[in-house]
PyMOL Python script that loads the backbone (N, CA, C, O; Angstrom):
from pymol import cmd

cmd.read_pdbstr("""\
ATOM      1  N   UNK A   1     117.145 127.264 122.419  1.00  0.00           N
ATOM      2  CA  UNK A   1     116.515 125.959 122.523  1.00  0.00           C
ATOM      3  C   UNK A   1     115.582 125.701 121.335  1.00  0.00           C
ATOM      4  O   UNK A   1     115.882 124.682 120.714  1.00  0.00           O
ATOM      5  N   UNK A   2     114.238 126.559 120.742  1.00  0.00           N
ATOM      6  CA  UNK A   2     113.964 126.655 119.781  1.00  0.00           C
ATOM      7  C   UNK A   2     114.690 125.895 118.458  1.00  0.00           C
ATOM      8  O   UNK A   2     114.518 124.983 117.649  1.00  0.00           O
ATOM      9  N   UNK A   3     115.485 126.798 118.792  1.00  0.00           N
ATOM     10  CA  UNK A   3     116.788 126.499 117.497  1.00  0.00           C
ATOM     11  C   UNK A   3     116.905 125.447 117.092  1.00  0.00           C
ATOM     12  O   UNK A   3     116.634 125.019 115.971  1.00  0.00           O
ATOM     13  N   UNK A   4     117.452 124.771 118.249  1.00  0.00           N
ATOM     14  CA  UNK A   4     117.769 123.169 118.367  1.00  0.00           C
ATOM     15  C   UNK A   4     116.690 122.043 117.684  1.00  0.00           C
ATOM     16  O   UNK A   4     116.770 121.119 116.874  1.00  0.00           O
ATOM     17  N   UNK A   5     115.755 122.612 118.410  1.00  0.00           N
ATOM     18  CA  UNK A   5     114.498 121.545 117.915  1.00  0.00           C
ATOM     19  C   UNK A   5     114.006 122.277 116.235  1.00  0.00           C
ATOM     20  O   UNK A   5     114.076 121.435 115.340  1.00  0.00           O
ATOM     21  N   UNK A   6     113.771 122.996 115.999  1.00  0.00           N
ATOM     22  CA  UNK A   6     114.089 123.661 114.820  1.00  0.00           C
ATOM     23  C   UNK A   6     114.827 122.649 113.598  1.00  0.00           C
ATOM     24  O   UNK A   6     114.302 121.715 112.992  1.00  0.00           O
ATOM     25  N   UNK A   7     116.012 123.107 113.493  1.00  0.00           N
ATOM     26  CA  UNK A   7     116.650 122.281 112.922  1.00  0.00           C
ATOM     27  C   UNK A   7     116.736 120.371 113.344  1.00  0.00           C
ATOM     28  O   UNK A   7     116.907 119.554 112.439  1.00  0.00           O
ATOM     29  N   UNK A   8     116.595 119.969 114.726  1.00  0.00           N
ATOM     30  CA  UNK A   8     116.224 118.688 114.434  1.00  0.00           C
ATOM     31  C   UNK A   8     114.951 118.556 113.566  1.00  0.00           C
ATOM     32  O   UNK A   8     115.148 117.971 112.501  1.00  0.00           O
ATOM     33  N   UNK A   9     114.103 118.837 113.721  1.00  0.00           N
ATOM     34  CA  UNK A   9     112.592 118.936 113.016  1.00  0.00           C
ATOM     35  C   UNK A   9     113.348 118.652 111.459  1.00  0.00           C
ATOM     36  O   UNK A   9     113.356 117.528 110.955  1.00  0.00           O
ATOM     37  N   UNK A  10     113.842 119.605 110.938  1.00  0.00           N
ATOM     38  CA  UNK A  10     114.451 119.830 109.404  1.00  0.00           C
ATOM     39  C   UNK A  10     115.001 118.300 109.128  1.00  0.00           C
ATOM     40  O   UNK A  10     114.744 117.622 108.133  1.00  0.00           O
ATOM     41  N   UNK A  11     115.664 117.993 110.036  1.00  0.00           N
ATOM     42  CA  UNK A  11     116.756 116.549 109.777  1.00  0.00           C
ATOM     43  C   UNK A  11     115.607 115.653 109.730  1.00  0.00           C
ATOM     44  O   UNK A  11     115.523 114.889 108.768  1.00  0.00           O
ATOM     45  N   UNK A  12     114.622 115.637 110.724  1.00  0.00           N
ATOM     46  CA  UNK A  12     113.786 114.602 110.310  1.00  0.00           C
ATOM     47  C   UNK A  12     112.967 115.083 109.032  1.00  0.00           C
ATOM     48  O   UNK A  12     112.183 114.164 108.795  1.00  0.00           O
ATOM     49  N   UNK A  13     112.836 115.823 108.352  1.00  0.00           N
ATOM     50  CA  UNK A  13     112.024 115.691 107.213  1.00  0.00           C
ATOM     51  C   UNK A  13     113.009 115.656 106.216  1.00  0.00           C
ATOM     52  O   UNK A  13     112.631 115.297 105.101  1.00  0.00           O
ATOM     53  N   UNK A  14     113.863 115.869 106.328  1.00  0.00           N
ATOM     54  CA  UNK A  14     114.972 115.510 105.352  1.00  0.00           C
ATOM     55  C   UNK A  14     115.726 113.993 104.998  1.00  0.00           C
ATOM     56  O   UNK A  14     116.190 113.625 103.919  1.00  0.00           O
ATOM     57  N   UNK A  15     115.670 113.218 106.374  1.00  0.00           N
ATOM     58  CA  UNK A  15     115.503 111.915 106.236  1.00  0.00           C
ATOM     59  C   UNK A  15     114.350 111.164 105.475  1.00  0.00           C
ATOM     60  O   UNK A  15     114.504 110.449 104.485  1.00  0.00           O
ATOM     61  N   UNK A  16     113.162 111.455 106.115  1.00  0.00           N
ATOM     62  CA  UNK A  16     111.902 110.914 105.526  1.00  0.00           C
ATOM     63  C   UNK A  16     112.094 111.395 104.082  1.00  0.00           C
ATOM     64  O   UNK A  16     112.256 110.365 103.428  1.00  0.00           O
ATOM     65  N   UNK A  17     112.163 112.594 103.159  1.00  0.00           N
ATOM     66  CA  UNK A  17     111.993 112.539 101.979  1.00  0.00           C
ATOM     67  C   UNK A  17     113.249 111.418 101.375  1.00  0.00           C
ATOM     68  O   UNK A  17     113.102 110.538 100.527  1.00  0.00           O
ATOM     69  N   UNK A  18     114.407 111.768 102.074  1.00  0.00           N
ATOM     70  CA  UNK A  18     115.505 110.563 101.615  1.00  0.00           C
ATOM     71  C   UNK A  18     115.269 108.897 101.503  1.00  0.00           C
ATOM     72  O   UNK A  18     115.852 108.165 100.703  1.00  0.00           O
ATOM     73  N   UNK A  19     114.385 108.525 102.388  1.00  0.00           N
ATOM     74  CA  UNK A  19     113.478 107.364 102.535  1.00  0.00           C
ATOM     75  C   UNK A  19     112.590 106.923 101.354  1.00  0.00           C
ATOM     76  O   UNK A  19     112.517 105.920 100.643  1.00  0.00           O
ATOM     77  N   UNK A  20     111.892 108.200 101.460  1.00  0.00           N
ATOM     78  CA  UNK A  20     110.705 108.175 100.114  1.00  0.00           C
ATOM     79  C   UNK A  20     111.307 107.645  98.854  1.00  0.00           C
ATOM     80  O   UNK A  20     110.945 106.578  98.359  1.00  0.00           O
ATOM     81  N   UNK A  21     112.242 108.421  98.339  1.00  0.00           N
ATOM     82  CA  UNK A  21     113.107 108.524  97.197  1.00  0.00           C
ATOM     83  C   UNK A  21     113.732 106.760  97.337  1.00  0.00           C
ATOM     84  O   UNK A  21     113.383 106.051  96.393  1.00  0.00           O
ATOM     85  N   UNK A  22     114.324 106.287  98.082  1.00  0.00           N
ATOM     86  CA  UNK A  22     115.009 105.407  98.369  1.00  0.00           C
ATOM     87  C   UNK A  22     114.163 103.786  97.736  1.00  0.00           C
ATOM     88  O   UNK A  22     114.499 102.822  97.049  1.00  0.00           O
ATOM     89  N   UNK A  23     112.902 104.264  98.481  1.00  0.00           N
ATOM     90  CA  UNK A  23     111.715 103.147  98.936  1.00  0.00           C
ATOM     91  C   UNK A  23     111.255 103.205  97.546  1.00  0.00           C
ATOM     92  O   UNK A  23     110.755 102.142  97.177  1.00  0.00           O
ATOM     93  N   UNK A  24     111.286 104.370  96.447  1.00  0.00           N
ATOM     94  CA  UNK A  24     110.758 103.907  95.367  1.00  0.00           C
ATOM     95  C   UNK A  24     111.785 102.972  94.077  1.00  0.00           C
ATOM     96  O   UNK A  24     111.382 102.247  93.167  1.00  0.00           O
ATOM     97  N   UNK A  25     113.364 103.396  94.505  1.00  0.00           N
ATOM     98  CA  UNK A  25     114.412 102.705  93.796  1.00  0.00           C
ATOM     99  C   UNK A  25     114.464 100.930  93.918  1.00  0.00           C
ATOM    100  O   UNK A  25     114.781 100.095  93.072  1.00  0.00           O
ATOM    101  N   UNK A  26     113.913 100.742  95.644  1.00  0.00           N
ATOM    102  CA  UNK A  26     113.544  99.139  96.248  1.00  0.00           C
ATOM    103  C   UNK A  26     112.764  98.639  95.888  1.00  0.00           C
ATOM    104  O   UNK A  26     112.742  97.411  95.807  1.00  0.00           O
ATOM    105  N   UNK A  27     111.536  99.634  95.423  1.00  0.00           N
ATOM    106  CA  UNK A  27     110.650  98.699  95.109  1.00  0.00           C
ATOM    107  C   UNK A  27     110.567  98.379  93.794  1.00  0.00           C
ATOM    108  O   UNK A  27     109.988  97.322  93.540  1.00  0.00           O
ATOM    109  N   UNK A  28     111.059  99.113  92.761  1.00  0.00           N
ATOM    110  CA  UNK A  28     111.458  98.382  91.538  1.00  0.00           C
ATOM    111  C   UNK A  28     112.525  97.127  91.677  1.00  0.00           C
ATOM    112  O   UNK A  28     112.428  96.284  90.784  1.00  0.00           O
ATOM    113  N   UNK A  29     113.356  96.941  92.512  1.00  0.00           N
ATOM    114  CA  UNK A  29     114.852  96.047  92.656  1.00  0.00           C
ATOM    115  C   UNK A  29     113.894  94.650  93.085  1.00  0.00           C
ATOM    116  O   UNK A  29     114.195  93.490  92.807  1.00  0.00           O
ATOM    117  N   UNK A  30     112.934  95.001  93.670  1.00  0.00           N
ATOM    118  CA  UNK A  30     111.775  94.066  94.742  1.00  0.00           C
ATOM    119  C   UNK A  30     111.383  93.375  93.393  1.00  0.00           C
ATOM    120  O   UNK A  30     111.933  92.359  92.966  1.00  0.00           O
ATOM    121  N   UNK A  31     110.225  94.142  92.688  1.00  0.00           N
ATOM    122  CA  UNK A  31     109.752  93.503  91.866  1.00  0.00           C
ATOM    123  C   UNK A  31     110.723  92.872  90.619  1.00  0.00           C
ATOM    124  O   UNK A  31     110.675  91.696  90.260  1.00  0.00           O
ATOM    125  N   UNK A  32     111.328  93.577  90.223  1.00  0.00           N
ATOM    126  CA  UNK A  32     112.119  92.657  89.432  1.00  0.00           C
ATOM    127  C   UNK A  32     112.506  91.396  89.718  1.00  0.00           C
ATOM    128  O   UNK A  32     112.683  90.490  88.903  1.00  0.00           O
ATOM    129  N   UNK A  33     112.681  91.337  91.312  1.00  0.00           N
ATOM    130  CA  UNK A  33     113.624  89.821  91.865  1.00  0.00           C
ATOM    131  C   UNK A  33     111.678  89.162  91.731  1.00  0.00           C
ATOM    132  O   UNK A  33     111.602  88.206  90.959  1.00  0.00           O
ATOM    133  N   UNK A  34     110.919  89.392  92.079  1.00  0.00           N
ATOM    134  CA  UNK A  34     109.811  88.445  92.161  1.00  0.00           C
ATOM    135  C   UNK A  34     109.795  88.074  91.437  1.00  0.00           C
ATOM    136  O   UNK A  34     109.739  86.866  91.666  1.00  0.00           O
ATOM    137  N   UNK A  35     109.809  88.334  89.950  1.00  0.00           N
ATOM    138  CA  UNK A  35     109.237  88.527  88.766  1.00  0.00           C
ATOM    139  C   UNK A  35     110.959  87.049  88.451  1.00  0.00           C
ATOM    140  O   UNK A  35     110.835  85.946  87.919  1.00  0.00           O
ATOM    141  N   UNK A  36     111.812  87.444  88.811  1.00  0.00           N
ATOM    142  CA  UNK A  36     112.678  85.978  88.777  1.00  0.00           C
ATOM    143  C   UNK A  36     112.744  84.789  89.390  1.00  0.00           C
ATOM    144  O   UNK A  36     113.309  83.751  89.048  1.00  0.00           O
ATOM    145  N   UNK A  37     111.897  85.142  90.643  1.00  0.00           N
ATOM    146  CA  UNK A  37     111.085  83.996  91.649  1.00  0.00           C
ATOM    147  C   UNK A  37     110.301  83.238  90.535  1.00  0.00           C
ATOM    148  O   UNK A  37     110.524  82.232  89.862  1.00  0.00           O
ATOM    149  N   UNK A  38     109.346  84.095  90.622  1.00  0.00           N
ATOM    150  CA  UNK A  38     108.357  83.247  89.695  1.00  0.00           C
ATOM    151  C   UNK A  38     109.002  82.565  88.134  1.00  0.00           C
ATOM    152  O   UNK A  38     108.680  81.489  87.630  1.00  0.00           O
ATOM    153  N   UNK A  39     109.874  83.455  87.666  1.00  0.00           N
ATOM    154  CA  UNK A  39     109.963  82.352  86.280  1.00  0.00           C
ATOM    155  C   UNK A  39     110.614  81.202  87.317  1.00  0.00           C
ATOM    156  O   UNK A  39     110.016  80.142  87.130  1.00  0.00           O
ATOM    157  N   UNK A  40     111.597  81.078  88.299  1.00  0.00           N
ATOM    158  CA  UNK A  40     112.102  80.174  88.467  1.00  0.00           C
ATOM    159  C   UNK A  40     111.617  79.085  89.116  1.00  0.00           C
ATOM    160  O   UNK A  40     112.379  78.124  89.218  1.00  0.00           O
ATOM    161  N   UNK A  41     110.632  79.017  89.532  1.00  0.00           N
ATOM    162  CA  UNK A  41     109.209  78.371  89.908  1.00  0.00           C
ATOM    163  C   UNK A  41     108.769  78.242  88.993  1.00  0.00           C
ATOM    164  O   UNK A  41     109.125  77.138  88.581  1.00  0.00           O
ATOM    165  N   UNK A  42     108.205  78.663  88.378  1.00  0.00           N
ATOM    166  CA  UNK A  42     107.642  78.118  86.820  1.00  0.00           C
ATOM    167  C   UNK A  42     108.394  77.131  85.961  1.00  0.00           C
ATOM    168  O   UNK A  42     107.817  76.515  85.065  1.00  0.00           O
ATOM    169  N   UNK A  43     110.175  76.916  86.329  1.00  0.00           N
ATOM    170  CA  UNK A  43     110.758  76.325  85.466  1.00  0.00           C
ATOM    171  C   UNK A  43     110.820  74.832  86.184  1.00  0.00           C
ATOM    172  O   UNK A  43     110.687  73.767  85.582  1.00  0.00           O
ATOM    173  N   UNK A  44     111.082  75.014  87.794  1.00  0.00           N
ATOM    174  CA  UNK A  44     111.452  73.926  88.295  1.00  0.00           C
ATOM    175  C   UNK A  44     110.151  73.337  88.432  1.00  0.00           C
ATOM    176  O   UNK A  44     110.186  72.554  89.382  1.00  0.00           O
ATOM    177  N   UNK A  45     108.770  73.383  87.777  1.00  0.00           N
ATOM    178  CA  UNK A  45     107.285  72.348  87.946  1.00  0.00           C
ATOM    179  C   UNK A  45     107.387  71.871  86.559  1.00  0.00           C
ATOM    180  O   UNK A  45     107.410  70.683  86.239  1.00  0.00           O
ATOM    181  N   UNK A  46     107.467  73.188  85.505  1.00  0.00           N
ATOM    182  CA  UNK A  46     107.368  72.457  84.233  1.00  0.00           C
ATOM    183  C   UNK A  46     107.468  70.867  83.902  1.00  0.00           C
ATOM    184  O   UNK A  46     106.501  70.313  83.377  1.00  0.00           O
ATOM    185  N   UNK A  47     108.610  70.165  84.204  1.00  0.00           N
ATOM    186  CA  UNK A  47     107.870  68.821  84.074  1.00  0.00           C
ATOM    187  C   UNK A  47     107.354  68.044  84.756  1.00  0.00           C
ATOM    188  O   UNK A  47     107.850  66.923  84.647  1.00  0.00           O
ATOM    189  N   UNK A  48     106.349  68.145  85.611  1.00  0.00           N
ATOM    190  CA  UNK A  48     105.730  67.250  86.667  1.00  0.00           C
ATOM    191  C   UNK A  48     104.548  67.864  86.667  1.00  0.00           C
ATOM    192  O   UNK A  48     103.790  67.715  87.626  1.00  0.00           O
ATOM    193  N   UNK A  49     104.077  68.957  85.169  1.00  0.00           N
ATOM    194  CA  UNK A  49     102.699  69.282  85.561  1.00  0.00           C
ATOM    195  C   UNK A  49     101.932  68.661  85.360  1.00  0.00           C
ATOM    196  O   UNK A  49     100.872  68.766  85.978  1.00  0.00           O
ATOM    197  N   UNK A  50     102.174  67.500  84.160  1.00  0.00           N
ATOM    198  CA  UNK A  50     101.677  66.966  83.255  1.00  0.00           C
ATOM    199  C   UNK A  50     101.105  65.304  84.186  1.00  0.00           C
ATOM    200  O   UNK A  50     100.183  64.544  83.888  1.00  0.00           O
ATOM    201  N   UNK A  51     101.857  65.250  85.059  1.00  0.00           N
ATOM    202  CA  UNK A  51     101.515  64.180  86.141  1.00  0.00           C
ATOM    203  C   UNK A  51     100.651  64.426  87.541  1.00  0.00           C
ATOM    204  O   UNK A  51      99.714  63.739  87.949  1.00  0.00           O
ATOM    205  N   UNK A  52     101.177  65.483  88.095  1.00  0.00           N
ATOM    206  CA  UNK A  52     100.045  66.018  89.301  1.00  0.00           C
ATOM    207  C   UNK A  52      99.774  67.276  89.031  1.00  0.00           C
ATOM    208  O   UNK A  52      99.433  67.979  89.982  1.00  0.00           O
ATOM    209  N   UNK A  53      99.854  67.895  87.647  1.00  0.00           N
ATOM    210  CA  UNK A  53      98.603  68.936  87.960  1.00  0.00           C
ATOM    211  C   UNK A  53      97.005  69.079  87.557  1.00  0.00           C
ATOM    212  O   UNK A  53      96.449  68.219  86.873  1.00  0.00           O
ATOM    213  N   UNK A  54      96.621  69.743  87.836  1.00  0.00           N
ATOM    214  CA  UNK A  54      94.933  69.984  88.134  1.00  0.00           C
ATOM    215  C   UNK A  54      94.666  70.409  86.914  1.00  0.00           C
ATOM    216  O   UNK A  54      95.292  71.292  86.327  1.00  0.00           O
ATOM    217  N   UNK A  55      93.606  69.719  86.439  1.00  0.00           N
ATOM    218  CA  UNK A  55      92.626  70.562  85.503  1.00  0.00           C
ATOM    219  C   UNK A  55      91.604  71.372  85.758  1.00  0.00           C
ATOM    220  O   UNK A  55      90.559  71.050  86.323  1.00  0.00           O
ATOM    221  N   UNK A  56      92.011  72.855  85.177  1.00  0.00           N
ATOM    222  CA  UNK A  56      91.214  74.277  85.801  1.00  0.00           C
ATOM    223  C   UNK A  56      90.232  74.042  84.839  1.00  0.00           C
ATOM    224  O   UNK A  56      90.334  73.877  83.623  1.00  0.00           O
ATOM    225  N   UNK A  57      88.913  74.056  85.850  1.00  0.00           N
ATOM    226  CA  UNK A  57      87.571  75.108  85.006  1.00  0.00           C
ATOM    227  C   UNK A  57      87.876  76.162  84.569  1.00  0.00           C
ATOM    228  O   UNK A  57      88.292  77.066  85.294  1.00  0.00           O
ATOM    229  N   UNK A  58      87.717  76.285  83.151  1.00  0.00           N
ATOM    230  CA  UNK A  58      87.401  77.303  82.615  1.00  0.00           C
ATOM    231  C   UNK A  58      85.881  78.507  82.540  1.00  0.00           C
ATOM    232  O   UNK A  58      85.552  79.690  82.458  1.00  0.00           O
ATOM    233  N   UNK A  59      85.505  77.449  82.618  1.00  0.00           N
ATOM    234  CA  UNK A  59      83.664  78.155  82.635  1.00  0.00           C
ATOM    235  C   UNK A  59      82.949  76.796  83.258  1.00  0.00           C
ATOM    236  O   UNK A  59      83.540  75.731  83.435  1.00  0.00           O
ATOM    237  N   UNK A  60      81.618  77.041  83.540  1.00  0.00           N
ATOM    238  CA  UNK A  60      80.751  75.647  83.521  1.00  0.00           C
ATOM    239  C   UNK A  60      79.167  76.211  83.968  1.00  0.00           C
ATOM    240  O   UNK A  60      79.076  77.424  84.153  1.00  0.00           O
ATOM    241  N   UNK A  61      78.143  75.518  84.113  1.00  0.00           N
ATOM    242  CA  UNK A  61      76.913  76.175  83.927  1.00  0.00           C
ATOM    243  C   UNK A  61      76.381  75.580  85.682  1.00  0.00           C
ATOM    244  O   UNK A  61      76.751  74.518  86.182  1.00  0.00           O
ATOM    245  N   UNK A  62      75.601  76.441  86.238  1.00  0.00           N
ATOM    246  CA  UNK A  62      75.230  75.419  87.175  1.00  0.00           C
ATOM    247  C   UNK A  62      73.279  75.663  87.387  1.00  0.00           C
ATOM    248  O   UNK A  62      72.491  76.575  87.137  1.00  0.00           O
ATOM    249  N   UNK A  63      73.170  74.088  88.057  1.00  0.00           N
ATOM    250  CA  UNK A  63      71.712  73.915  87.648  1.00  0.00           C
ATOM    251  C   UNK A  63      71.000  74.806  88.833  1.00  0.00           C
ATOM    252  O   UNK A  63      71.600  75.697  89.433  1.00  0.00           O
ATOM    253  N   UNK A  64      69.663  74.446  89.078  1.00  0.00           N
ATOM    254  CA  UNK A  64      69.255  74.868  90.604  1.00  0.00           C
ATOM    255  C   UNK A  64      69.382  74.755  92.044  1.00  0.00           C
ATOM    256  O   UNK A  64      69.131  75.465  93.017  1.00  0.00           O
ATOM    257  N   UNK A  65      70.198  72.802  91.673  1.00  0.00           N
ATOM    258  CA  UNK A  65      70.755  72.813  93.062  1.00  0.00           C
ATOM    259  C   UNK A  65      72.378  72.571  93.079  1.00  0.00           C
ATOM    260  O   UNK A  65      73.038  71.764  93.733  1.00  0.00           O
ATOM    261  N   UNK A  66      72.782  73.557  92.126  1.00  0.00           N
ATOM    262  CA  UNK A  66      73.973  74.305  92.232  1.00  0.00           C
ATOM    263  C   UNK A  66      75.016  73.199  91.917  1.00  0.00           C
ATOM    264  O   UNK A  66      76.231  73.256  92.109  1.00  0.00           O
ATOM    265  N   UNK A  67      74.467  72.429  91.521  1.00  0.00           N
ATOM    266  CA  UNK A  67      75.738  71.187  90.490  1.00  0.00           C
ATOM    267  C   UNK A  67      75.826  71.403  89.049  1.00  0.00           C
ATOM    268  O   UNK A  67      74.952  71.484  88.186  1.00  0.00           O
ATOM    269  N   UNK A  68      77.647  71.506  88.984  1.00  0.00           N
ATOM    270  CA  UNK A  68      78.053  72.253  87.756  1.00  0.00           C
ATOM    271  C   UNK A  68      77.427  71.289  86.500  1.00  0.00           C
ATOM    272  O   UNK A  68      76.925  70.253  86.936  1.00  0.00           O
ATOM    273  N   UNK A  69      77.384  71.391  85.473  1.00  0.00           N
ATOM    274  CA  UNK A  69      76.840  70.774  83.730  1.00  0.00           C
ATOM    275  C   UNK A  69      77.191  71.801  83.074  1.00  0.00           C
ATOM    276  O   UNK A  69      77.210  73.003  83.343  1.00  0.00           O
ATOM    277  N   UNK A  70      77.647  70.810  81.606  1.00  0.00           N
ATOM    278  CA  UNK A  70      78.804  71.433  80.931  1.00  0.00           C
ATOM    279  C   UNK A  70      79.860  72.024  80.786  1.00  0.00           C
ATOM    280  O   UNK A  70      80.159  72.932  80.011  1.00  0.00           O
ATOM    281  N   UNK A  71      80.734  71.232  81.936  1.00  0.00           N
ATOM    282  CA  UNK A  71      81.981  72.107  82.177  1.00  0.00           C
ATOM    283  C   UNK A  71      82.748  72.475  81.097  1.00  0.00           C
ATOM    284  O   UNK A  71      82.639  71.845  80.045  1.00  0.00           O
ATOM    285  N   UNK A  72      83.529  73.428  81.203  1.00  0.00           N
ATOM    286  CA  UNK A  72      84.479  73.473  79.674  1.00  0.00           C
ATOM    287  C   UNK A  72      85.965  73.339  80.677  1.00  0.00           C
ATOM    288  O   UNK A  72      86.162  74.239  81.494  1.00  0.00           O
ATOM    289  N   UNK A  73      86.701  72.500  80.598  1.00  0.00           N
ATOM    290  CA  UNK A  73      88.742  72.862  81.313  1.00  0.00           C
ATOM    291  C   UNK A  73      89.151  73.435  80.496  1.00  0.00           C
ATOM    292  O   UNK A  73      88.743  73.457  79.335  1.00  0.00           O
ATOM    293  N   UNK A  74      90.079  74.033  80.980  1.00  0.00           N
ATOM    294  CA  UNK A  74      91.620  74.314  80.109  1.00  0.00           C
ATOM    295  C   UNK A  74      92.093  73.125  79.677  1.00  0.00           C
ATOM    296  O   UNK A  74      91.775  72.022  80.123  1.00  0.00           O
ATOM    297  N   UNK A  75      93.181  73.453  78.433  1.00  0.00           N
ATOM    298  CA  UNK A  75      93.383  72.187  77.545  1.00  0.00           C
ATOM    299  C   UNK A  75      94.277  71.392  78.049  1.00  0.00           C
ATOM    300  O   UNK A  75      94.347  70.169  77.925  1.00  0.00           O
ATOM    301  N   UNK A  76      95.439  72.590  79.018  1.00  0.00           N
ATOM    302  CA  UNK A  76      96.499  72.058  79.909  1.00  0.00           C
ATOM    303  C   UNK A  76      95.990  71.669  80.832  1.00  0.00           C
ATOM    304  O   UNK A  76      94.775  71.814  80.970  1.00  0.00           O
ATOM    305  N   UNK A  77      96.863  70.962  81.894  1.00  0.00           N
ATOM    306  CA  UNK A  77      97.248  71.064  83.194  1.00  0.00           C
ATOM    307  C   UNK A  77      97.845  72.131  84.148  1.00  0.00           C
ATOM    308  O   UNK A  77      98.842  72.628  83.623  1.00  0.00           O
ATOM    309  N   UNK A  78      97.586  72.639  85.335  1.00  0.00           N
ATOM    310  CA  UNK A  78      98.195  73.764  85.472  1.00  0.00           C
ATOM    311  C   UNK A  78      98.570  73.389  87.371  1.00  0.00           C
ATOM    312  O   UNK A  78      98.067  72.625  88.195  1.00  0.00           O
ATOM    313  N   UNK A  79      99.680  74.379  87.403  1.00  0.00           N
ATOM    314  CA  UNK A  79      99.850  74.492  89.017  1.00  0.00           C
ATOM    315  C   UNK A  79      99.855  75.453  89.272  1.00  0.00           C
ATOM    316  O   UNK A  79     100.822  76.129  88.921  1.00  0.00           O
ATOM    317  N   UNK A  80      98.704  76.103  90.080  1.00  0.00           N
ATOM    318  CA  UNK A  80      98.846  77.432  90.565  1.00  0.00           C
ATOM    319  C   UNK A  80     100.174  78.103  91.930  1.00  0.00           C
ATOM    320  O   UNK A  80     100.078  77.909  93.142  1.00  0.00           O
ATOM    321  N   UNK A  81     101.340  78.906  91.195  1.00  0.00           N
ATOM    322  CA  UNK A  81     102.400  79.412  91.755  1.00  0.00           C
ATOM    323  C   UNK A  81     101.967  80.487  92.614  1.00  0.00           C
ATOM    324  O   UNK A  81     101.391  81.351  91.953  1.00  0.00           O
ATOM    325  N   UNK A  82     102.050  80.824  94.188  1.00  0.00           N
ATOM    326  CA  UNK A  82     102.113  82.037  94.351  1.00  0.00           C
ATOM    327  C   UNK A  82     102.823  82.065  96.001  1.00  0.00           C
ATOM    328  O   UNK A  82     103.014  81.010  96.605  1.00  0.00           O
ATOM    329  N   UNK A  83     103.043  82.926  96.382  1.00  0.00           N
ATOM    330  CA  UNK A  83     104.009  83.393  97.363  1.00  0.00           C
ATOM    331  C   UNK A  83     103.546  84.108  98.560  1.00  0.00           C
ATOM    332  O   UNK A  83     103.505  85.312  98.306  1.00  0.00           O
ATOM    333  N   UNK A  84     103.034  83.743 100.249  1.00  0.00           N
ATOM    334  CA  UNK A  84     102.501  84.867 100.691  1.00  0.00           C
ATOM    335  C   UNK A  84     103.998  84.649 101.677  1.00  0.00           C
ATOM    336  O   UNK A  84     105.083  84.077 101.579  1.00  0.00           O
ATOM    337  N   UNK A  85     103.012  85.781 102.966  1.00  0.00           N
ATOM    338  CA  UNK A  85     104.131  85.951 103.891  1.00  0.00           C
ATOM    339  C   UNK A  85     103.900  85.097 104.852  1.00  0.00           C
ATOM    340  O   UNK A  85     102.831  84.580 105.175  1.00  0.00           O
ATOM    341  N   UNK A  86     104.960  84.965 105.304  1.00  0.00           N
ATOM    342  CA  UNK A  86     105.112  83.677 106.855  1.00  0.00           C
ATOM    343  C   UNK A  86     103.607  83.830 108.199  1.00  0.00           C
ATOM    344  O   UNK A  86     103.059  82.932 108.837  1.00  0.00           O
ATOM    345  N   UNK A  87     103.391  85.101 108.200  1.00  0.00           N
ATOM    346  CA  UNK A  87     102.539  85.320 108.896  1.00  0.00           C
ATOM    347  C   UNK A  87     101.132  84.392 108.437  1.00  0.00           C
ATOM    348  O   UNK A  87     100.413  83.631 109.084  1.00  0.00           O
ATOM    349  N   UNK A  88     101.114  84.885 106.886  1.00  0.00           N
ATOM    350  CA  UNK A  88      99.797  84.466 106.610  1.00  0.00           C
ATOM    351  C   UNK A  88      99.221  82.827 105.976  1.00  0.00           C
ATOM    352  O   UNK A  88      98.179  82.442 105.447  1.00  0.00           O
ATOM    353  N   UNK A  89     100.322  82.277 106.307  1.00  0.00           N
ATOM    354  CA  UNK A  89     100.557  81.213 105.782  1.00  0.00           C
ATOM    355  C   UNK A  89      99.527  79.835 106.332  1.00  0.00           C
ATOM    356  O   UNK A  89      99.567  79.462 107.504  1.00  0.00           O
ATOM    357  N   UNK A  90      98.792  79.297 105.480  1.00  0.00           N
ATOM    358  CA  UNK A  90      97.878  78.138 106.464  1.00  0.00           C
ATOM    359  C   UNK A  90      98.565  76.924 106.852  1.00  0.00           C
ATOM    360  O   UNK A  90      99.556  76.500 106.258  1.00  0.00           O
ATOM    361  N   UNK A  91      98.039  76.380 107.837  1.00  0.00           N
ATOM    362  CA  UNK A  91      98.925  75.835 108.715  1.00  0.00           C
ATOM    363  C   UNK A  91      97.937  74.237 108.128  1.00  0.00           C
ATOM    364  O   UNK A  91      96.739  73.996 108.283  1.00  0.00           O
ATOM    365  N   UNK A  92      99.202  73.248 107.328  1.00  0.00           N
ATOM    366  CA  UNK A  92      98.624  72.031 107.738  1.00  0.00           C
ATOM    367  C   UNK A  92      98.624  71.069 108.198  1.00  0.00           C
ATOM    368  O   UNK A  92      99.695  70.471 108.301  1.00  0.00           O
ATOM    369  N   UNK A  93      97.294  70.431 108.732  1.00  0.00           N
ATOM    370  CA  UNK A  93      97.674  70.053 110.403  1.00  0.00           C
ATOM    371  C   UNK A  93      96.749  68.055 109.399  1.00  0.00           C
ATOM    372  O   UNK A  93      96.627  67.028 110.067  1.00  0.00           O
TER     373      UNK A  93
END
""", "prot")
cmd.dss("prot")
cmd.show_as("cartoon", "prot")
cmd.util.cbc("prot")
cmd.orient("prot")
């Protein structure tokens, strides 16, 4: 009986390292595909930034009752791209 559980024991650590190994080949395949998400998001705003996007502060100074003076923007327009998960997603109502 020993035996038995013995060698199951072995199979499960022999799976898990097979996992390990596996999970690090995915997660390069992972990031690469993001990394094509995003240019491809980046390509399909390119022209409509110039109409609804935001001008980012770059820096700006603020006084004592905490209203910005001397802002500096960026020269562009920009749309901030990013991606969460379904879970964490805000809901607008």
């Amino acid at each position: 009986m020993a035996d038995i559980i013995e060698r199951g024991f072995s199979e499960i650590l022999k799976k898990i390292d097979m996992m390990k190994k596996e999970e690090a080949s995915r997660s390069e395949e992972i990031r690469k595909k993001d990394a094509e998400l995003l240019q491809k998001m980046g390509d399909s705003v390119r022209g409509v930034i110039s109409g609804i996007g935001m001008n980012m502060l770059e820096r700006g100074k603020q006084d004592a009752k905490g209203e910005l003076y001397n802002p500096v923007y960026y020269p562009k327009k920009m749309i901030i791209l990013a991606r969460q998960t379904p879970s964490r997603t805000a809901r607008i109502i």
